[in-house]
C-alpha positions in Angstrom: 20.1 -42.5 13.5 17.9 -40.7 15.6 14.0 -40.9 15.9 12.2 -37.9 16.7 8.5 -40.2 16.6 6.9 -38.4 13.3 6.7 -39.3 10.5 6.8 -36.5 7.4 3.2 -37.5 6.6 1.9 -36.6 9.8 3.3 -33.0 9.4 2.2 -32.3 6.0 0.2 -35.1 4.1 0.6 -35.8 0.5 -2.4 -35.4 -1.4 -3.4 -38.6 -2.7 -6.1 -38.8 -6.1 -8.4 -42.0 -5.9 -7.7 -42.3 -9.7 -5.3 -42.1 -12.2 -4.0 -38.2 -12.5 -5.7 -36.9 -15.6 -6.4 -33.3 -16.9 -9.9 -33.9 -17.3 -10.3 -33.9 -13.2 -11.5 -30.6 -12.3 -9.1 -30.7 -9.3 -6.4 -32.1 -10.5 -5.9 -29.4 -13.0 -6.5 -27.0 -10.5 -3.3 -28.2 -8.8 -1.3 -28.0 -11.6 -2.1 -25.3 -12.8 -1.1 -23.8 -9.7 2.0 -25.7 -9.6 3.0 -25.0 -12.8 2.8 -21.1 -12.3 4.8 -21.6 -9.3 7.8 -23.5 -11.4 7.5 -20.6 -13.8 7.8 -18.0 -11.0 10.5 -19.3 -9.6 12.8 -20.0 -13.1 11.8 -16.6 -13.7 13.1 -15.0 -10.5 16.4 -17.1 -10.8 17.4 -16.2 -14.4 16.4 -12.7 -14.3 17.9 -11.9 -10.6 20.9 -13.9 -12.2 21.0 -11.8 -15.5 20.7 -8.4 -13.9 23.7 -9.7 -11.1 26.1 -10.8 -13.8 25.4 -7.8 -16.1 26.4 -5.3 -13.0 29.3 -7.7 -11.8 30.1 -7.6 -15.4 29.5 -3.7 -15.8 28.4 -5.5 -19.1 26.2 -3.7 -21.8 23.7 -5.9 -22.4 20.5 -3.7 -24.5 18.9 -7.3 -25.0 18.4 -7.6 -21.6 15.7 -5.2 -20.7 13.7 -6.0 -23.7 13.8 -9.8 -22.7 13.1 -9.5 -18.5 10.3 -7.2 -20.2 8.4 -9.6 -22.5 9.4 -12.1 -19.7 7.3 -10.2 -16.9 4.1 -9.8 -19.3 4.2 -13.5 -20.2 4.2 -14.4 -16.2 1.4 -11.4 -15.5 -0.5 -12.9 -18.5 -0.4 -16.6 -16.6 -0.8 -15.3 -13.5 -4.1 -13.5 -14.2 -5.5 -16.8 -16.3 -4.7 -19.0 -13.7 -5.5 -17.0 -10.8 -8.6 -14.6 -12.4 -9.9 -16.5 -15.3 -9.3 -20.4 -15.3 -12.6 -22.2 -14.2 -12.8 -25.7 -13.0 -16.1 -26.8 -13.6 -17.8 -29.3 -10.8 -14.8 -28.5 -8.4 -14.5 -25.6 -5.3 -11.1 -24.9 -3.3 -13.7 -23.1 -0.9 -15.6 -26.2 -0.4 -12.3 -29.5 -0.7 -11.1 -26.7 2.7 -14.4 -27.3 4.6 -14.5 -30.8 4.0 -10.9 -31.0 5.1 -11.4 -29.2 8.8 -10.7 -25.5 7.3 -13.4 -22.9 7.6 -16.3 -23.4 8.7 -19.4 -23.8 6.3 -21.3 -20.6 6.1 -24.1 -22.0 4.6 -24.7 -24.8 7.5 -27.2 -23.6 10.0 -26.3 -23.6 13.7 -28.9 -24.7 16.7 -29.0 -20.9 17.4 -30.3 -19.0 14.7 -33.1 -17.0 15.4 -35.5 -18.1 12.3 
């Protein structure tokens, strides 16, 4: 077998919680949350990309069809907007767990050459 010298962790880490995963963590649910809407994205793009194939490989005549990808799509808007617009995680920031973690830097931090 062949070694190429990195290990999958050094490319992209797993996130690791100090504690036992629970939804009472601020950022825990935050993740799943996200990764939730994610799963439902994706079994909705399957079955509905799947569905409309079938029903023109088919040149089937399927008047449920429309309804259902429909009620589908507003359910996924719906869950999109809460998780993305609405859903608060009190006591945690995705801004702030990036600057901790080397992303942006802090805006608020003062620099040696401000001219206060």
């Amino acid at each position: 077998m062949l070694e190429v010298g990195i290990s999958s962790n050094q490319l992209m880490p797993l996130p690791r919680w100090e504690t036992p995963p629970t939804r009472k963590d601020p950022a825990y649910r935050f993740q799943d949350d996200r990764y939730t809407l994610g799963a439902h994205a994706m079994v909705y793009s399957t079955l509905v990309t799947g569905l409309w194939f079938f029903q023109l490989l088919y040149r089937a005549d399927w008047p449920w069809l429309k309804p259902f990808v429909t009620a589908w799509t507003a359910v996924l808007t719906i869950n999109a907007a809460w998780v993305l617009l609405v859903a608060r995680y009190p006591g945690f920031s995705p801004l702030k767990k990036a600057q901790n973690e080397g992303g942006a830097p802090d805006k608020t931090a003062t620099s040696g050459n401000s001219k206060s």
